[in-house]
LUMTIKE-700731 format. One record per residue (C-alpha): residue number from 1; residue in one letter; x, z, y. Coordinates in steps of 0.001 Angstrom, whole numbers, always signed. Layout:
<recs>
[NUM,A,[X,Z,Y]]
...
</recs>
This chain:
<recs>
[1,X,[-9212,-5717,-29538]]
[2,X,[-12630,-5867,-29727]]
[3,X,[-13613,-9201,-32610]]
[4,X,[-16961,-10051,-31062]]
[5,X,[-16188,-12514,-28663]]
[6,X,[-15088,-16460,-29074]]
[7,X,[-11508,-17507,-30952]]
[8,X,[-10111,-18991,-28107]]
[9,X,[-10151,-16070,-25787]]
[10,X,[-9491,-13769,-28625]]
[11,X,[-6150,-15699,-29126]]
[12,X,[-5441,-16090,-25260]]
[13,X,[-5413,-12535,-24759]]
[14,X,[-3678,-11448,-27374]]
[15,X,[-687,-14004,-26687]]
[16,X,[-1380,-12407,-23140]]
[17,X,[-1037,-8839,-24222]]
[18,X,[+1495,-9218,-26661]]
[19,X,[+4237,-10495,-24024]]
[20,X,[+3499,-7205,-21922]]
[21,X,[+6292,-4710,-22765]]
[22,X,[+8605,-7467,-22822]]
[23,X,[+7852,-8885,-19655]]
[24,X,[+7304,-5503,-18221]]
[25,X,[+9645,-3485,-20185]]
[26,X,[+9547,+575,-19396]]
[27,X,[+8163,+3923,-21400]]
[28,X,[+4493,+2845,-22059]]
[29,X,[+1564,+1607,-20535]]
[30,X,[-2131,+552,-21261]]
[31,X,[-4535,-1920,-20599]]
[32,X,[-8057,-2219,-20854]]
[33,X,[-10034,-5816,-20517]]
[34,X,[-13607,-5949,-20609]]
[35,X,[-16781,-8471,-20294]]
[36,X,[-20289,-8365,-20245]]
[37,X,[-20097,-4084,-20489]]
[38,X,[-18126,-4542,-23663]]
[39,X,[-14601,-3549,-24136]]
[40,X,[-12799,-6673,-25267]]
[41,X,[-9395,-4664,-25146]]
[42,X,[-8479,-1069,-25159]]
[43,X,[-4661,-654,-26016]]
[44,X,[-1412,+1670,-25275]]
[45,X,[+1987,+1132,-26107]]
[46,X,[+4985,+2688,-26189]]
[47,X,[+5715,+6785,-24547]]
[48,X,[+3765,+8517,-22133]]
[49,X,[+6718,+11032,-22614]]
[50,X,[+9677,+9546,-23488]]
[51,X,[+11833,+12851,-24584]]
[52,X,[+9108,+14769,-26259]]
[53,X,[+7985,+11428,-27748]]
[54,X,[+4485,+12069,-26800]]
[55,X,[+2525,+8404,-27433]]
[56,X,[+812,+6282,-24822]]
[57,X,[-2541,+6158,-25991]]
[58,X,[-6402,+5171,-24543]]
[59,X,[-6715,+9124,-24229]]
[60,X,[-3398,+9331,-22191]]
[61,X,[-3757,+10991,-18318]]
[62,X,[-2392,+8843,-16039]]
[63,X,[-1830,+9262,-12436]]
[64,X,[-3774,+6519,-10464]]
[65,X,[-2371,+6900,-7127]]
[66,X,[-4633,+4672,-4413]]
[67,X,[-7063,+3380,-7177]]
[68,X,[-8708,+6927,-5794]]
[69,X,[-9383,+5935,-2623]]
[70,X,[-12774,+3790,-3988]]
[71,X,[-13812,+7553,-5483]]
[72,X,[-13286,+8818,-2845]]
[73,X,[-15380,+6304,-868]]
[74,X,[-17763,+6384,-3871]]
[75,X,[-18216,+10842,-3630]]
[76,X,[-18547,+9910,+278]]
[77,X,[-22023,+7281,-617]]
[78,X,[-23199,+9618,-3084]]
[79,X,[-23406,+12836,-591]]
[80,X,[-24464,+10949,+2461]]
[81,X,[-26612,+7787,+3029]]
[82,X,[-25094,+7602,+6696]]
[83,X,[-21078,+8368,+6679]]
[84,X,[-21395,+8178,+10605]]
[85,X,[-22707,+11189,+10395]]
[86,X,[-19612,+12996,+10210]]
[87,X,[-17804,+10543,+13193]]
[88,X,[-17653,+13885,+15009]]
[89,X,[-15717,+15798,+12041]]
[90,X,[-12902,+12991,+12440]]
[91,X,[-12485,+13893,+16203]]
[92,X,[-11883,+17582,+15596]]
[93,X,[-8906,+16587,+12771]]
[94,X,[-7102,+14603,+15687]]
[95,X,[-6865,+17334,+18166]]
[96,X,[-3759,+16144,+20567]]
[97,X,[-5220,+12379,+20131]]
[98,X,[-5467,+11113,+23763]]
[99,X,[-8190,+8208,+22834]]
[100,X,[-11252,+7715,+21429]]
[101,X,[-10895,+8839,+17744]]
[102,X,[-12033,+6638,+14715]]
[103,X,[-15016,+7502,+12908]]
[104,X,[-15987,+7952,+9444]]
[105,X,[-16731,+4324,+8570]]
[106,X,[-12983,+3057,+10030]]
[107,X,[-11686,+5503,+8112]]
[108,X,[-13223,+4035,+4721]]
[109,X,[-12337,+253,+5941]]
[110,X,[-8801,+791,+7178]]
[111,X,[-9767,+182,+10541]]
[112,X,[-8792,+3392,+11673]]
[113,X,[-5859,+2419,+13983]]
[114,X,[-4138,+5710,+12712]]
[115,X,[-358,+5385,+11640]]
[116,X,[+462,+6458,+7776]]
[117,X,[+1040,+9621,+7418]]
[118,X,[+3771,+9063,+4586]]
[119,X,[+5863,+6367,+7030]]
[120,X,[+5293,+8886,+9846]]
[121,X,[+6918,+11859,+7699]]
[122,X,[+9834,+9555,+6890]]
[123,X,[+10680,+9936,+11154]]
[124,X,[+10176,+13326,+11136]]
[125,X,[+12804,+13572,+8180]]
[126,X,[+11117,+14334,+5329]]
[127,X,[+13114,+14392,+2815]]
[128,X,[+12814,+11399,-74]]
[129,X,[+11923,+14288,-2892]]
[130,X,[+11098,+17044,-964]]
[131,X,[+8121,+18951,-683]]
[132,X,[+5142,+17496,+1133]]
[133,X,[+1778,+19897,+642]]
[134,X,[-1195,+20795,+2729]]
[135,X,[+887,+22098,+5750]]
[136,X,[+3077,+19484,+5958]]
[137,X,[+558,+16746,+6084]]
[138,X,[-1873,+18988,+8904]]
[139,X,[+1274,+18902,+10505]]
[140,X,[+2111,+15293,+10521]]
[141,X,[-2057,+14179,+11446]]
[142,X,[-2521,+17174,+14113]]
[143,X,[+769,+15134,+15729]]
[144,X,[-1183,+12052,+16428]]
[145,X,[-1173,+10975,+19750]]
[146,X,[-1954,+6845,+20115]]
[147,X,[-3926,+4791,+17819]]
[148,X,[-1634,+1399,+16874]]
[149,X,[-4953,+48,+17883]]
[150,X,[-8281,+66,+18469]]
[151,X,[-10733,+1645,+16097]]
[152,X,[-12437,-1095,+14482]]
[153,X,[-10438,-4311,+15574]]
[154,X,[-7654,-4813,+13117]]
[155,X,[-6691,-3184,+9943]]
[156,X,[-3735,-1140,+8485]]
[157,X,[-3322,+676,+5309]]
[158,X,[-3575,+3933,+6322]]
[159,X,[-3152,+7015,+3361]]
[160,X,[-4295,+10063,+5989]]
[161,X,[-7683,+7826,+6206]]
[162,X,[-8657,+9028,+2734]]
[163,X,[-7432,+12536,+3145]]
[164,X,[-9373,+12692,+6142]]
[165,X,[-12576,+12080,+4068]]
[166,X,[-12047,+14483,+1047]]
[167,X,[-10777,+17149,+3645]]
[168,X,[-14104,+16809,+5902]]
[169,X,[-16730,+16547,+2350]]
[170,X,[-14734,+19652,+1217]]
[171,X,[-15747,+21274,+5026]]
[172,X,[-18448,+20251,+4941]]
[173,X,[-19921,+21205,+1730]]
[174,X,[-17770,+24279,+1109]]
[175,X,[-16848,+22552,-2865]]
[176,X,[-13470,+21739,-3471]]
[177,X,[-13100,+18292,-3721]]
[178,X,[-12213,+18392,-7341]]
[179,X,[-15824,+19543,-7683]]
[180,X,[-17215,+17225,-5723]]
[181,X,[-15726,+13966,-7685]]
[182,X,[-16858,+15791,-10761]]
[183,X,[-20645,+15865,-9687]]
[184,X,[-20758,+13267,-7856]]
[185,X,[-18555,+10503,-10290]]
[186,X,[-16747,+12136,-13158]]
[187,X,[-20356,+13582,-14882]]
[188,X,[-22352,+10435,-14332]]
[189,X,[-20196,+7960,-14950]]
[190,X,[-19027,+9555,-18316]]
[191,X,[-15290,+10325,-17146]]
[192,X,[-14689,+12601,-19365]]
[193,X,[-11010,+13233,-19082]]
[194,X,[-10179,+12654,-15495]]
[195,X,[-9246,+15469,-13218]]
[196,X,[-7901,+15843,-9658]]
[197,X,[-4165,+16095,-10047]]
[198,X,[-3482,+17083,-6906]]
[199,X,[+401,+18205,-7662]]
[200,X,[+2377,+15128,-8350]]
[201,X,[+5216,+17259,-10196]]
[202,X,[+3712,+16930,-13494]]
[203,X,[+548,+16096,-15155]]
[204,X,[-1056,+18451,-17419]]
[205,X,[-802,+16489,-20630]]
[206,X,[+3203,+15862,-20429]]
[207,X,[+3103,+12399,-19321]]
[208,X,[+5615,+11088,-17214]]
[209,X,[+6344,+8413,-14763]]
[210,X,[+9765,+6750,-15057]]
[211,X,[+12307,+5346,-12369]]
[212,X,[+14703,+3007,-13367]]
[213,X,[+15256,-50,-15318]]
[214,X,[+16490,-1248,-18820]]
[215,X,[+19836,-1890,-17545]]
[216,X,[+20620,+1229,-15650]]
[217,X,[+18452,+3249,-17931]]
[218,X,[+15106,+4955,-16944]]
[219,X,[+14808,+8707,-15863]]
[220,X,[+11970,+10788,-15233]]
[221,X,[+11132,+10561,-11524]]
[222,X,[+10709,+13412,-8806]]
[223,X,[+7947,+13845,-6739]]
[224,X,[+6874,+16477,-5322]]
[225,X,[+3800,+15544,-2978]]
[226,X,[+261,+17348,-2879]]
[227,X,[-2351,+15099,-2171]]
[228,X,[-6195,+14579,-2523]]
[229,X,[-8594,+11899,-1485]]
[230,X,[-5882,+9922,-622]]
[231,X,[-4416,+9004,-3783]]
[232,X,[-5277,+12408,-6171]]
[233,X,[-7208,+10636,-9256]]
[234,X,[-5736,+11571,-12453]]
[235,X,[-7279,+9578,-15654]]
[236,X,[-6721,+8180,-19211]]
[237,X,[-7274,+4417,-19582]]
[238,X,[-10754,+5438,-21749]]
[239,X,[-12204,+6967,-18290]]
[240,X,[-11320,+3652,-16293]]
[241,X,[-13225,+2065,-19336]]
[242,X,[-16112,+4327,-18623]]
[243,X,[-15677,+3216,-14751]]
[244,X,[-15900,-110,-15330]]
[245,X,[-18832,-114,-18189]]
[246,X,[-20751,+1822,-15326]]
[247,X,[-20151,-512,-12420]]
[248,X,[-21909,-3466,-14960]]
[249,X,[-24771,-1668,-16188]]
[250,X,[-25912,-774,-12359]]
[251,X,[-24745,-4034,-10936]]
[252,X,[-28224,-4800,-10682]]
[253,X,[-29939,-1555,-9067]]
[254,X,[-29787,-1815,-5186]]
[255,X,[-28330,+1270,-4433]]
[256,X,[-25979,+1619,-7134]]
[257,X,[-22634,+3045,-5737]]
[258,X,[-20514,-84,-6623]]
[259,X,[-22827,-2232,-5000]]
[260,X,[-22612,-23,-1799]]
[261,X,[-18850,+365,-2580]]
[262,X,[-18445,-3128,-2469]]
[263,X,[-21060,-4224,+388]]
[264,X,[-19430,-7064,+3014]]
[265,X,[-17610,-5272,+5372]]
[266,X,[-16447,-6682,+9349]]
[267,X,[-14712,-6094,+12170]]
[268,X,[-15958,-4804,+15545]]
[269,X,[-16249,-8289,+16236]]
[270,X,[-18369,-9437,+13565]]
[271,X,[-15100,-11232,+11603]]
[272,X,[-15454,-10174,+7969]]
[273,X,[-12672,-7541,+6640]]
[274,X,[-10489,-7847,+3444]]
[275,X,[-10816,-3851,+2721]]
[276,X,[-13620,-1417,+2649]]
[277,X,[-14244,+1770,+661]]
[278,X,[-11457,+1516,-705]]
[279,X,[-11416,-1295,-2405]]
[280,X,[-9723,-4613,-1643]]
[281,X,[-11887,-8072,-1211]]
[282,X,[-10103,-11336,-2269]]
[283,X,[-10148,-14492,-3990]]
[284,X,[-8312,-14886,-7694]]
[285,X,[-8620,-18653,-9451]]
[286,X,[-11725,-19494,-7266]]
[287,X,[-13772,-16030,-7750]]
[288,X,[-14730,-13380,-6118]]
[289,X,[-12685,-9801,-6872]]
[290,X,[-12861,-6590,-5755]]
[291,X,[-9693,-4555,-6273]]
[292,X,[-6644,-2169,-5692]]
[293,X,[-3811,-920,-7226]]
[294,X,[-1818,+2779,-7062]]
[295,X,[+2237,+3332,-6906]]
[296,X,[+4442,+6154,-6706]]
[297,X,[+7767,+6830,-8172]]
[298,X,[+7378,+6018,-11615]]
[299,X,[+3872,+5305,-11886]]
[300,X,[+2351,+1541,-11459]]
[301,X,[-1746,+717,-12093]]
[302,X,[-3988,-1737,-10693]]
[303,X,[-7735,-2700,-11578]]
[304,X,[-9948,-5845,-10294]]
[305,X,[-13549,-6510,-11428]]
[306,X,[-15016,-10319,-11316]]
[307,X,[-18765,-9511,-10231]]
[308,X,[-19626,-13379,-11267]]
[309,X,[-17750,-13448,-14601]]
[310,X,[-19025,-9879,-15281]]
[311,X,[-15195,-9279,-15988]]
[312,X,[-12546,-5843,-15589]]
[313,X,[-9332,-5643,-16212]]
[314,X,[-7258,-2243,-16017]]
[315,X,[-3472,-2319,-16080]]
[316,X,[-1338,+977,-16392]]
[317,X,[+2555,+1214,-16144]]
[318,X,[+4569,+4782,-16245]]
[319,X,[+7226,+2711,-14970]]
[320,X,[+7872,+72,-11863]]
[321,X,[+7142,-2698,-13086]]
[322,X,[+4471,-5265,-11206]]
[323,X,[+1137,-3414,-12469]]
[324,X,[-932,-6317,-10189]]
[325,X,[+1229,-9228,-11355]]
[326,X,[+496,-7973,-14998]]
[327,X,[-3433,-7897,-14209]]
[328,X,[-3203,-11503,-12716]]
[329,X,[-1599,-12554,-15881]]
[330,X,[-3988,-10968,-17768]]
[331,X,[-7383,-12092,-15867]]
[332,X,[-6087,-15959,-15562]]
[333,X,[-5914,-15729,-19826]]
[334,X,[-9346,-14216,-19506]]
[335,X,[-10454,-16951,-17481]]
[336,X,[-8873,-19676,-19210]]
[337,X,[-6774,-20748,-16122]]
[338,X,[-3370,-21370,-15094]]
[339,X,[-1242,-18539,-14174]]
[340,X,[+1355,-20196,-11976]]
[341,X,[-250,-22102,-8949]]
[342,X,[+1990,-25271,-8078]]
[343,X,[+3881,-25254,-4968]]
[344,X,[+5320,-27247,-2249]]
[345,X,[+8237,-28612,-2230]]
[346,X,[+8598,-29287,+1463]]
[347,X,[+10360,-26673,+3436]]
[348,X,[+9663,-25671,+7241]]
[349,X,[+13424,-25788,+8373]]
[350,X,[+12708,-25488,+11877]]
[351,X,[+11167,-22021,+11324]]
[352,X,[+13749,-20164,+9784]]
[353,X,[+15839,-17460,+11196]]
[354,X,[+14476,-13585,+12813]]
[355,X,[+12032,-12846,+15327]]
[356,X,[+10304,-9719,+16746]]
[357,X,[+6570,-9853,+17058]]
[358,X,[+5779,-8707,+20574]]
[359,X,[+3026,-6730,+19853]]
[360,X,[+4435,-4710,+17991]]
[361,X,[+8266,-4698,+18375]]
[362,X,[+8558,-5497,+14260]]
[363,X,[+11164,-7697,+13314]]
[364,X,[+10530,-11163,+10945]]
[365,X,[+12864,-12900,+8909]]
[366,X,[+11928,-16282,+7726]]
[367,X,[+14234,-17289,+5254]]
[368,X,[+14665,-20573,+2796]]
[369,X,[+13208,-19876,-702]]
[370,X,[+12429,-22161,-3652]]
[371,X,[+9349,-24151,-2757]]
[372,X,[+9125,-23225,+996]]
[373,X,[+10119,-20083,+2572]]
[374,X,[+10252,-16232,+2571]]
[375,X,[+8834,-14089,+5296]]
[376,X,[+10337,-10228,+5465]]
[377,X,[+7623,-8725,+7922]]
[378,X,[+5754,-6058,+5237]]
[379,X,[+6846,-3852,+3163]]
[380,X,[+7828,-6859,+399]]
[381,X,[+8311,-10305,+938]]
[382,X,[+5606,-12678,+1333]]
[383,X,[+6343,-16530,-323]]
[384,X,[+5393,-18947,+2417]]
[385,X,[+4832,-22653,+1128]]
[386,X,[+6199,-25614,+3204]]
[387,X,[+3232,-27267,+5042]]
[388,X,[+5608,-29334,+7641]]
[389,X,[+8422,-29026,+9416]]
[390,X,[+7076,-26501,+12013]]
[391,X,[+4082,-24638,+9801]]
[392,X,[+3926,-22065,+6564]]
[393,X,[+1688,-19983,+5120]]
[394,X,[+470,-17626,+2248]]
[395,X,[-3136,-16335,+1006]]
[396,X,[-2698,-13823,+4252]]
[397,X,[-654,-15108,+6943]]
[398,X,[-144,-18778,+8537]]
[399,X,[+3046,-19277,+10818]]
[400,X,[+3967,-21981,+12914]]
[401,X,[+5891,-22666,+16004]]
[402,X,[+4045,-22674,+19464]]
[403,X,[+3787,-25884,+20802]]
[404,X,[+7185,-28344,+19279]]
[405,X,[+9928,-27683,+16624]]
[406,X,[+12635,-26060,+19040]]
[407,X,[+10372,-23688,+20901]]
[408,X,[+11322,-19810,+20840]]
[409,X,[+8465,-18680,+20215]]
[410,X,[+5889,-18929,+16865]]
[411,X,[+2710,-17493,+16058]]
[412,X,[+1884,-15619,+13272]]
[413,X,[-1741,-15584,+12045]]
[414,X,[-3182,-12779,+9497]]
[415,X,[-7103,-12978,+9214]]
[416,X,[-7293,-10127,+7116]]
[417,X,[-5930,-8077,+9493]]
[418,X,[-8393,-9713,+12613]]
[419,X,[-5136,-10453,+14862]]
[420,X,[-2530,-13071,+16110]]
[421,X,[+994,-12017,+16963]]
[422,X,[+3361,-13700,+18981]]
[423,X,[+6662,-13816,+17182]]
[424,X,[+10030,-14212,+19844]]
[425,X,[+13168,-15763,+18448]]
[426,X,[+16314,-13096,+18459]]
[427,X,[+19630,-14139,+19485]]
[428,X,[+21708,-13880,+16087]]
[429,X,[+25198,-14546,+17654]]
[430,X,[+27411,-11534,+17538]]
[431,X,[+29484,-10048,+20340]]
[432,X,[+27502,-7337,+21922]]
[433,X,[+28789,-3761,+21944]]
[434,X,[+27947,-1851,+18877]]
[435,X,[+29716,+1387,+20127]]
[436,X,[+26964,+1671,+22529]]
[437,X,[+24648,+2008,+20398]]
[438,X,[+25767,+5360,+18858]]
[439,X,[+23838,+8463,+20431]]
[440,X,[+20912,+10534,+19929]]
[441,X,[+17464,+9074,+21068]]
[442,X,[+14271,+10913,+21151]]
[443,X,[+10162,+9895,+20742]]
[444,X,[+7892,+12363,+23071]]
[445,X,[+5089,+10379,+20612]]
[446,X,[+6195,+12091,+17344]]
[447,X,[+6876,+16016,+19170]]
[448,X,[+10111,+15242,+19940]]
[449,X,[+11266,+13110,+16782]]
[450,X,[+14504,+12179,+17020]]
[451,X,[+16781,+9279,+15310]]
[452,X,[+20381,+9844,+15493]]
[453,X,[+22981,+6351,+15412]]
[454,X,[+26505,+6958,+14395]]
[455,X,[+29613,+4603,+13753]]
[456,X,[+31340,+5893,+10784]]
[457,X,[+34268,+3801,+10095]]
[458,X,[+33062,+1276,+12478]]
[459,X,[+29874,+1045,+10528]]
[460,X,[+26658,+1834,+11882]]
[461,X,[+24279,+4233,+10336]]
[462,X,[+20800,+6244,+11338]]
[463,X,[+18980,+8594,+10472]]
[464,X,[+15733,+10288,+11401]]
[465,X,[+14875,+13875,+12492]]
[466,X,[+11849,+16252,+12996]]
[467,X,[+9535,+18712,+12156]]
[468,X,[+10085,+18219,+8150]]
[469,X,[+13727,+18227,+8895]]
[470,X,[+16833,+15883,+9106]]
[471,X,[+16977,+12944,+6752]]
[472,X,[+19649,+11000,+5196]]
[473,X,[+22295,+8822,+7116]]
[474,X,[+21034,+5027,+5577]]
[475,X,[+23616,+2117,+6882]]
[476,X,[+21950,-164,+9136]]
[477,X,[+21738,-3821,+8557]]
[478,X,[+21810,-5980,+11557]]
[479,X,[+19335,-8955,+12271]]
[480,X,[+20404,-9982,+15846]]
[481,X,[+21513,-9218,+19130]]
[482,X,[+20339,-5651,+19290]]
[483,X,[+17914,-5954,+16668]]
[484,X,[+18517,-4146,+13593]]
[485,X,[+16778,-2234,+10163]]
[486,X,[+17072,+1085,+8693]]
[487,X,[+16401,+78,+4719]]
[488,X,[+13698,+2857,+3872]]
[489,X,[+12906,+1459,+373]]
[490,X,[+12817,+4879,-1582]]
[491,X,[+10365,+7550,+532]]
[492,X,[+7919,+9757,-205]]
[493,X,[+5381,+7199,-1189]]
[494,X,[+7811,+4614,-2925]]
[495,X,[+8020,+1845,-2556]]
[496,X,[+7022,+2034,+1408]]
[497,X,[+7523,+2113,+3849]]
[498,X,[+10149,-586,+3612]]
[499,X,[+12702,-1352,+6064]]
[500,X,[+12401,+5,+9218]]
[501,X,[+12932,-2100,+12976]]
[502,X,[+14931,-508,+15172]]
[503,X,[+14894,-2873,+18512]]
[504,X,[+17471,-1242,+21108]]
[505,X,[+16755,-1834,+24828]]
[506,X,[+19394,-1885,+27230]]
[507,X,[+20023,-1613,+31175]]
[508,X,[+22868,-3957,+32267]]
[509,X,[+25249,-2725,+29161]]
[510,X,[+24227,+729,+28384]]
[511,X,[+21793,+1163,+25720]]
[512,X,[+18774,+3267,+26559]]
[513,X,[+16105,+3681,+24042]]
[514,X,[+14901,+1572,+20829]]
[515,X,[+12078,+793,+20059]]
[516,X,[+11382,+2001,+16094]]
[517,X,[+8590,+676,+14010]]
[518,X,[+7408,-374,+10505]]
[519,X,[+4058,-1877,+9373]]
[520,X,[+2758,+844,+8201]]
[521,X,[+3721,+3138,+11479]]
[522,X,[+4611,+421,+14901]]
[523,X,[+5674,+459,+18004]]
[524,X,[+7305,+4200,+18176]]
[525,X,[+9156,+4617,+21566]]
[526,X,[+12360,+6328,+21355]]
[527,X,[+14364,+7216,+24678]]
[528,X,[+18152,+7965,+24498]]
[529,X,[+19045,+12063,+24707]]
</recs>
């Protein structure tokens, strides 16, 4: 820890730091806090490799999952002024796609309208730790058929989106893209460790990302994806350093690439956007960040940078624990602000129970919690507060009923993502005929996909089928009449995509098709065999 800055904030980050591994216990991690260009902290702690006993250091290699996608975006500004100019290179990667395709620029914001690739493969039963390389994912993109919506109007976190771009600047320039981020990022900035680590089996230094936690034990986890612009970035803490020393000693030069990087982004209709290049826009204890964080299996990292306050702060975990919660923690003792916001105490009774948003045929819970209520819709809860007896809301989302406490209906509001869905209350009472549900049903969508229901036992189960094979048999869980989830907690990109909707339509009493969806991947049509 750097001695050159005032007592106070000396001694809140260190009381800050030092209750780290304990409140995120696992194998190592690192974190990195810095201000004004100068690094205030640069630590590790604990094992990048727990059985060879290899130390997590500054110098450690570290596999930064999504945090790529802003180097990506950053290697796409460096080699071309205008990323329209390649709108016609993301047409010919969506070959079966039956509507107008995105272009470069929704690509970069999330605007796409594409599904994710990694939800997608989980319907065409990709195995949870199989392999998932270059083929697999042309496979899974050259599918695409339907947009969820329409280029530019709404946004979704989309993995393929970033792919898409280091796939077309490797086309295009005929350099591997591991070349590319090394001219056009690595070299300037002063990265001097960080690679492309493409293969997600191992990185080359021996560290390690670890499943598990200290009461079952951890384990090395298993991955075994390929992947590039997407989520490829491998780097020790001391290159994130040299990322973040770079991004304040150009924050003054017009064309600097975190300037561009970070640049206000909208929607087709002028409303501004949340996410662009890669990088997330929000507001943390009244300032202005820019940020994102990276999971898989094992590893956990997330970095924000306070323009205003000059201020970074890099988090990395080769373990699950909450990399972003640990970088709030951090940047509130930074600031010299409370941590925990206060909350309501008032509940919104009338608003509890399930729903399925019209739009998209995605199922919401609203449940009780402490200090208002919790809303299952994403891929992890979302803590509503208690505004009044019919209205709730978070940072990102506002519900309330329609017009008076009983009504059916209630709209949910989410201004990052530029839309309004109409949620319709399920029937929860029991009675209807489970048996009928069992069968084989089939999405023309996803070439043929198929998701097979079976009562074993008088239990229901699913699982999904398709190009990348036949996936596990997961119990369902049901919500309602007809409404149920497939839990789909563990996938190839953990910790998405969540649970999984599974809304069954039926004719009279016969059960002809469900309609399948998550938020990463909606409204999938399925039509019994």
């Amino acid at each position: 820890m750097s001695d050159s800055f005032s007592a106070p904030l000396a001694a809140r980050l260190e009381a800050a730091l030092s209750a780290l591994p304990a409140r995120f216990p696992g194998p190592g991690g690192a974190v990195a806090v810095l201000k004004d260009g100068e690094v205030l902290v640069r630590h590790g702690w604990g094992y990048a490799n727990v059985e060879r006993r290899i130390p997590f250091t500054p110098s450690t290699l570290f596999r930064m999952c999504s945090i790529t996608k802003q180097f990506t975006c950053a290697t796409l500004l460096d080699l071309y002024d205008d990323p329209s100019e390649l709108d016609a290179d993301v047409d010919a990667r969506l070959p079966q796609l039956d509507e107008p395709s995105p272009g470069m620029l929704h690509l970069a914001h999330n605007q796409s309208g594409l599904r994710d690739y990694w939800a997608v493969a989980m319907l065409h039963g990709a195995p949870i730790e199989g392999y998932f390389g270059d083929r697999e994912a042309r496979r899974v993109i050259d599918g695409t058929r339907t947009l969820q919506f329409q280029p530019g109007t709404s946004y979704s976190y989309v993995n393929q989106n970033f792919r898409l771009i280091s796939d077309i600047l490797q086309d295009r320039t005929g350099r591997s893209f591991a070349e590319l981020l090394q001219t056009s990022i690595f070299n300037p900035v002063g990265m001097e460790r960080a690679i492309l680590a493409a293969e997600t089996r191992a990185m080359p230094d021996g560290t390690v990302g670890y499943e598990g936690t200290v009461e079952s034990g951890f384990r090395p986890a298993v991955n075994n994806i390929w992947w590039t612009g997407d989520a490829g970035l491998g780097a020790s803490l001391d290159d994130m350093i040299a990322w973040e020393r770079f991004i304040d000693a150009t924050r003054e030069a017009p064309g600097s690439l975190y300037r561009r990087l970070t640049m206000p982004v909208t929607f087709s209709n002028g409303q501004p956007a949340p996410y662009g290049f890669g990088l997330q826009r929000t507001t943390m204890f009244g300032r202005d960040v820019t940020m994102h964080g990276g999971a898989l299996r094992g590893w956990r990292s997330h970095r924000l940078h306070v323009a205003s306050e000059r201020l970074s702060v890099v988090v990395m975990f080769n373990h699950m624990s909450a990399a972003q919660v640990a970088s709030a923690q951090i940047l509130a003792a930074a600031l010299g602000v409370p941590y925990e916001p206060e909350r309501s105490t008032q509940q919104p009774t009338a608003l509890y129970g399930t729903y399925l948003e019209r739009e998209t045929g995605l199922s919401a819970r609203i449940e009780p919690a402490p200090g208002g209520a919790k809303l299952r819709y994403l891929m992890v809860p979302e803590l509503l507060e208690g505004i009044s007896a019919t209205r709730a809301e978070a940072g990102a989302v506002v519900v309330k009923t329609q017009e008076t406490a009983d009504s059916p209906e209630a709209v949910m509001e989410r201004p990052g993502e530029n839309r309004t869905g109409i949620l319709a209350r399920c029937d929860e009472t029991t009675g209807e005929d489970i048996a009928e549900l069992a069968g084989v049903y089939r999405c023309e969508e996803l070439d043929e996909a198929e998701v097979t229901i079976e009562l074993a036992g008088g239990v229901v189960y699913g699982g999904f089928s398709g190009i990348l094979g036949d996936g596990r048999m997961e119990m369902l869980q049901r919500l309602a009449k007809d409404v149920w989830v497939l839990p789909c907690p563990r996938a190839l990109d953990h910790t998405a995509p969540g649970d999984w909707t599974l809304a069954f339509e039926r004719q009279g009493s016969s059960v002809t098709a469900v309609r399948v969806g998550c938020w990463l991947a909606r409204d999938l049509m399925y039509q019994r065999v």
